[in-house]
TIZAMAR-511976 format. One record per residue (C-alpha): x, y, z; residue in three letters. Coordinates in steps of 0.5 Angstrom, whole numbers, padded with zeros to 4 digits, always signed. Last residue first. Layout:
<rs>
XYZALA;...
</rs>
This chain:
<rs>
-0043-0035-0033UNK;-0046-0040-0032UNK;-0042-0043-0026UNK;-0044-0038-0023UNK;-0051-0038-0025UNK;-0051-0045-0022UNK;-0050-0043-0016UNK;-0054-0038-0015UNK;-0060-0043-0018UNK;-0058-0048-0012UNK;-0057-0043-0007UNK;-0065-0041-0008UNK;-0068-0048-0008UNK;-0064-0049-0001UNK;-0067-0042+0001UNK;-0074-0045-0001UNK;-0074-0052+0000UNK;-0077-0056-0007UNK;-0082-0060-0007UNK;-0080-0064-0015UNK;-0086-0064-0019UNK;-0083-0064-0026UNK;-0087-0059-0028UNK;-0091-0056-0023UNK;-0086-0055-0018UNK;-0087-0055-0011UNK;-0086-0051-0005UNK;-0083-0050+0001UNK;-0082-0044+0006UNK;-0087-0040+0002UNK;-0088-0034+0008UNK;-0084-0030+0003UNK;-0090-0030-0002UNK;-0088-0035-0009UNK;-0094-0033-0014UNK;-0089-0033-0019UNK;-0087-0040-0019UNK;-0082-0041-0025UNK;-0081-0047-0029UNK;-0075-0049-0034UNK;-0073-0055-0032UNK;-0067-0058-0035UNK;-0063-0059-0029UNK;-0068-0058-0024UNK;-0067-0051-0019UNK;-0074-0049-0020UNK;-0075-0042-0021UNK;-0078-0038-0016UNK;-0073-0037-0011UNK;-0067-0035-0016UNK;-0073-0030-0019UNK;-0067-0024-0019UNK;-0061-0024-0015UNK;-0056-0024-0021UNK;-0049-0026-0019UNK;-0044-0025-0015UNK;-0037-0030-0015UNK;-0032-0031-0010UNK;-0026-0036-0011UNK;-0021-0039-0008UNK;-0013-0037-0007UNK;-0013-0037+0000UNK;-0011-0030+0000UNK;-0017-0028-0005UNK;-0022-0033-0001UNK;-0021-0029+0005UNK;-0022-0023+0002UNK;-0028-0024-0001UNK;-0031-0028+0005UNK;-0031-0022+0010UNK;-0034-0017+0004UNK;-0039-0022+0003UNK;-0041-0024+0010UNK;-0040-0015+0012UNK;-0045-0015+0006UNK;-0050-0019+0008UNK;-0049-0016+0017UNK;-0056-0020+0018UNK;-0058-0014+0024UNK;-0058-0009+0018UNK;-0064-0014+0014UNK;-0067-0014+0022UNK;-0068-0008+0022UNK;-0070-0007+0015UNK;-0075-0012+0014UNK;-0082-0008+0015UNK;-0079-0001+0013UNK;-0077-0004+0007UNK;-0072+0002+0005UNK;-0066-0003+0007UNK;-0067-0007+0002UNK;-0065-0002-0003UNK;-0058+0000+0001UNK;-0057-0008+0001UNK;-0057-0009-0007UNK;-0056-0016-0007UNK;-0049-0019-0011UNK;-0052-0025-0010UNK;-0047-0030-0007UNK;-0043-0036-0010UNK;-0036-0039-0008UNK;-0032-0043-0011UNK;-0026-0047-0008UNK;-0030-0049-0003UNK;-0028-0051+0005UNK;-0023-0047+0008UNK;-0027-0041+0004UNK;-0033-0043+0007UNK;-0031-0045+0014UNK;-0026-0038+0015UNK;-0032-0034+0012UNK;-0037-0037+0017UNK;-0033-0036+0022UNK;-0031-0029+0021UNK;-0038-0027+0019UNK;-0040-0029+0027UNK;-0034-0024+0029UNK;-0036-0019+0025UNK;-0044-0020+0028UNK;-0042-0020+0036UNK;-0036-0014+0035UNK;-0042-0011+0032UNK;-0047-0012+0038UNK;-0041-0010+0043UNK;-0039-0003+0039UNK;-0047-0002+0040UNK;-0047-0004+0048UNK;-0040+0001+0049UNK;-0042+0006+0045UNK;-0049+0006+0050UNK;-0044+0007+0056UNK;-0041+0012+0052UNK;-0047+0016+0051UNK;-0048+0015+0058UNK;-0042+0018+0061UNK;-0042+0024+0057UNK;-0049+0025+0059UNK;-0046+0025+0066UNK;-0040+0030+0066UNK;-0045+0036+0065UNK;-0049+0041+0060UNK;-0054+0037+0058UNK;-0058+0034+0063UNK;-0059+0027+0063UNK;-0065+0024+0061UNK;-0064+0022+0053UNK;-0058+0018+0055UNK;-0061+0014+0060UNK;-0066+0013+0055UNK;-0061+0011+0050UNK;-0058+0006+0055UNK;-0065+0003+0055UNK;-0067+0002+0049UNK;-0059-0001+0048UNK;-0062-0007+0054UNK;-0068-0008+0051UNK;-0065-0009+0044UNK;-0059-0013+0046UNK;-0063-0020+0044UNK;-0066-0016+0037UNK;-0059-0013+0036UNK;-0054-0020+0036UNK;-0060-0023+0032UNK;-0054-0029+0031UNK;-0057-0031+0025UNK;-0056-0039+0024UNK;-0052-0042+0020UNK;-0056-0048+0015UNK;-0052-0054+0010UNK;-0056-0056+0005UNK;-0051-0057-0001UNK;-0052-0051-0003UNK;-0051-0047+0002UNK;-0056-0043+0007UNK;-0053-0036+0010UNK;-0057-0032+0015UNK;-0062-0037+0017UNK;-0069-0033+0018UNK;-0067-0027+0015UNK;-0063-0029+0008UNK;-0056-0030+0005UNK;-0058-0036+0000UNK;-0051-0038-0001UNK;-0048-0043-0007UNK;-0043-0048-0006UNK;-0037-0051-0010UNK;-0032-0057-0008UNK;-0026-0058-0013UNK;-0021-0055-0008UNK;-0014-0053-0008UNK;-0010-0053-0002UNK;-0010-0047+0001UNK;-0006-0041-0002UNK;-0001-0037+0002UNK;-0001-0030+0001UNK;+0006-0026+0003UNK;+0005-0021+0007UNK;+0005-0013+0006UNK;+0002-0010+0014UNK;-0002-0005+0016UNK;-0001-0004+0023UNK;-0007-0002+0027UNK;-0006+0000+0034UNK;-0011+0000+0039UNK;-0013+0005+0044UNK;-0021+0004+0049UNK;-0025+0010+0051UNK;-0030+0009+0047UNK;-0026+0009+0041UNK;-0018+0012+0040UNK;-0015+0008+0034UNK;-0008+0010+0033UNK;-0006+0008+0026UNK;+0000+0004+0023UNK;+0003+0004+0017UNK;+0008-0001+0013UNK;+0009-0006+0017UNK;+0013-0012+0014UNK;+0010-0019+0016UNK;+0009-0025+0022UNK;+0006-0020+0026UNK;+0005-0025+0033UNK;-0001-0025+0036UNK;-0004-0023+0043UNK;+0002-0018+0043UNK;-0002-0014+0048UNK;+0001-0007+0048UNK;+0004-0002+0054UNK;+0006+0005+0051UNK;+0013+0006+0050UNK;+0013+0015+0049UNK;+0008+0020+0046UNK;+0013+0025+0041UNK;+0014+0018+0037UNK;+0010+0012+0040UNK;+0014+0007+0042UNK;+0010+0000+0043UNK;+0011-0005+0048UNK;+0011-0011+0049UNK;+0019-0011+0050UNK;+0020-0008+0044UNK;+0016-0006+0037UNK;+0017+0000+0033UNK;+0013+0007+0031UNK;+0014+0013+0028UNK;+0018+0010+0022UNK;+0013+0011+0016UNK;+0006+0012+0015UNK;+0005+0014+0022UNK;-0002+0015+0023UNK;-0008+0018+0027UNK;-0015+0016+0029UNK;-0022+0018+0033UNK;-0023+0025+0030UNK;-0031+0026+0032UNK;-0030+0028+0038UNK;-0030+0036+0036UNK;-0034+0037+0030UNK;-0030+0035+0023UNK;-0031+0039+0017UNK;-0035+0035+0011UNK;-0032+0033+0005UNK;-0037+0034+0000UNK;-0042+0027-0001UNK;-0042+0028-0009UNK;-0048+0023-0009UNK;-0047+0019-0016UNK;-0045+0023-0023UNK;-0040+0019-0024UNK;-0035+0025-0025UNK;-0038+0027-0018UNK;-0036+0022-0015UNK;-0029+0022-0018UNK;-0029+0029-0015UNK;-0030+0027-0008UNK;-0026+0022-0008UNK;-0020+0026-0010UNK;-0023+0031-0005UNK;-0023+0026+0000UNK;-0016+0023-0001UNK;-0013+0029+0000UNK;-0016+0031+0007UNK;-0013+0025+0009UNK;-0006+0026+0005UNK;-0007+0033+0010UNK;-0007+0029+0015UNK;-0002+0024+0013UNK;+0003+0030+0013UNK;+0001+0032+0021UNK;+0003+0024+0023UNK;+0008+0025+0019UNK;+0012+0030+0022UNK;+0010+0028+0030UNK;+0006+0032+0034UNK;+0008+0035+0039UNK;+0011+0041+0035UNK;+0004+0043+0033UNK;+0003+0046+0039UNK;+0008+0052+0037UNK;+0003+0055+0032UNK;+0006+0060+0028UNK;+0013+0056+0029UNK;+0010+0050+0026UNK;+0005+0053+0021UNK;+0011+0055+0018UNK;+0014+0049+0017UNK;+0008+0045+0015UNK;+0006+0049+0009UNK;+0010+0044+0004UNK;+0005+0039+0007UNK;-0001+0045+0004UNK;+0002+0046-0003UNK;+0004+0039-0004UNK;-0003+0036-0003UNK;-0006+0041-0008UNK;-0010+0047-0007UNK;-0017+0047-0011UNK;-0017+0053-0017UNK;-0023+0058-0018UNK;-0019+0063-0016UNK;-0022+0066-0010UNK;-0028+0061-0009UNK;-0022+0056-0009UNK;-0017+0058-0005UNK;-0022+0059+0000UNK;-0025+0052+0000UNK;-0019+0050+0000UNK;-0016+0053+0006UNK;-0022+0052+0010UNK;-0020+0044+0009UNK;-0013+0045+0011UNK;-0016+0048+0018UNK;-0021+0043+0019UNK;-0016+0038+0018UNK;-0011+0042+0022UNK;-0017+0042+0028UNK;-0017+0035+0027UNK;-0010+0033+0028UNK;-0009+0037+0033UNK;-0014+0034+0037UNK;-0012+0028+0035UNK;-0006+0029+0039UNK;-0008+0032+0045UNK;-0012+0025+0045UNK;-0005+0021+0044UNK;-0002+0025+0049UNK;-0009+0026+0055UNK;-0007+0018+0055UNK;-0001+0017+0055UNK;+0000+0022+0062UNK;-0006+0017+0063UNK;-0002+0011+0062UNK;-0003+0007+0055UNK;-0006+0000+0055UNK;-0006-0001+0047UNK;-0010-0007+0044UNK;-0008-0010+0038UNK;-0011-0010+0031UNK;-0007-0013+0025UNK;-0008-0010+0018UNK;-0006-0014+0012UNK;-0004-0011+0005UNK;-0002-0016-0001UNK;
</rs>
């Protein structure tokens, strides 16, 4: 299984204007190949391959002197890149979902290059980036794995490296214990078996200090260095929240799967949650998806198992073994509530975490 490995990069500032030169050529090389597409089709009614446009690399070479500095793979995936989002483009289409044309990329919005393959090796604490040089890296964990690719990252002025790597997965040992998980606003995840995990509200504690960023931002005058200073300084604060709320699903994600065997969520649809204008900030602060996703991959290399289920009435039905009873008038500020069948007072969200449970094991 594929594996990825994050490592900060220190590059010095000779580095650093390469590695941004870089970029920089690969974006206006995507934008290129791009415009070329487009014109061949509107000529012939056909799109150009990624074949037909690596095979042009040569040429465009000796035409464009400044491509030599950069390295040969690094402009092919570019193409490969540009491949893949009209084959993502087109199976869209075919599916009849939004189509989402590949777009053009404005200047600053090109933030990583690739070497698929040998442009790269590791020594003494350092990388060696081909046409860039040793650039000093924090090894803070060893890469016990092949490396396949590896990006170069630039964000917020910060560089990192990401290997993606084939390792081998090393199954936990196995676990009879199952749970279910009543993801939610007030408690981010509620198990089956009653056990809580607070929601961080890593957005809500930051938001004095991001509005006032953003007004920073709003107040500079466009045209000089200082808006440029302040929309990083604002990238920076957001980048941290994120940071805060990955960081949180990695641990509870990590104490799930070393914990349970199988695992249960509601497969809930956040992208429709999110047009509730009352709840919508705090449902995107709660990260649902991210837990899901962060627990789901985990579990694949741990040998568990991740299951989705239905979320409809899993609040309002009694989780009794037997019972059938539903409240329908349940309202969402209902924390309890008590079964009219078989009169069992029951906790909200654990109620809930029983009932996805239980469907799992259903079905």
């Amino acid at each position: 299984m594929r594996q990825s490995f994050k490592y900060r990069l220190y590059p010095n500032k000779t580095q650093q204007q390469m590695i941004e030169d870089t970029l920089e050529h690969c974006r206006l090389l995507y934008n290129r190949l791009l415009a070329e597409r487009q014109e061949a089709y509107e000529k012939s009614g056909k799109t150009l391959s990624y074949v037909a446009q690596a095979n042009s690399f040569p040429a465009r070479k000796q035409a464009i002197p400044a491509l030599t500095s950069v390295h040969s793979q690094v402009l092919q995936d570019v193409a490969k890149r540009l491949d893949k989002a009209f084959h993502a483009f087109f199976r869209r289409v075919k599916n009849g979902e939004k189509p989402g044309y590949p777009r053009f990329k404005p200047f600053g919005r090109y933030h990583s290059f690739t070497y698929p393959q040998g442009g790269d090796a590791i020594r003494d604490g350092r990388i060696h980036l081909s046409k860039i040089g040793d650039v000093k890296v924090k090894l803070h964990r060893p890469i016990e794995a092949t490396i396949k690719t590896c990006t170069i990252v630039a964000k917020n002025g910060r560089y990192y490296a990401v290997f993606s790597c084939e390792v081998e997965a090393v199954p936990l040992p196995s676990s009879q214990a199952m749970t279910g998980g009543d993801l939610g606003i007030k408690h981010l995840l509620v198990t089956s078996d009653g056990e809580c995990f607070d929601h961080p509200q890593s957005l809500r504690k930051a938001e004095r200090k991001l509005k006032r960023l953003q007004r920073a931002v709003s107040r500079k005058k466009k045209g000089s260095r200082r808006p440029k200073k302040a929309v990083r300084r604002l990238a920076k604060a957001h980048e941290h929240v994120a940071n805060q709320r990955r960081d949180t699903a990695h641990k509870i994600a990590r104490h799930l799967v070393n914990t349970y065997g199988l695992i249960a969520f509601e497969d809930l649809n956040a992208q429709g949650l999110l047009k509730n204008h009352h709840l919508a900030k705090s449902i995107a602060d709660a990260g649902w998806h991210q837990l899901v996703q962060v627990t789901t991959y985990k579990a694949e290399s741990a040998g568990r198992r991740v299951v989705l289920v239905d979320p409809r009435y899993t609040s309002q039905d009694c989780s009794t073994p037997g019972c059938t009873y539903r409240k329908i008038d349940l309202a969402l500020v209902d924390r309890t509530w008590t079964c009219a069948k078989c009169g069992i007072m029951h906790d909200r969200d654990v109620n809930a975490a029983c009932n996805i449970l239980q469907r799992a094991l259903a079905g």
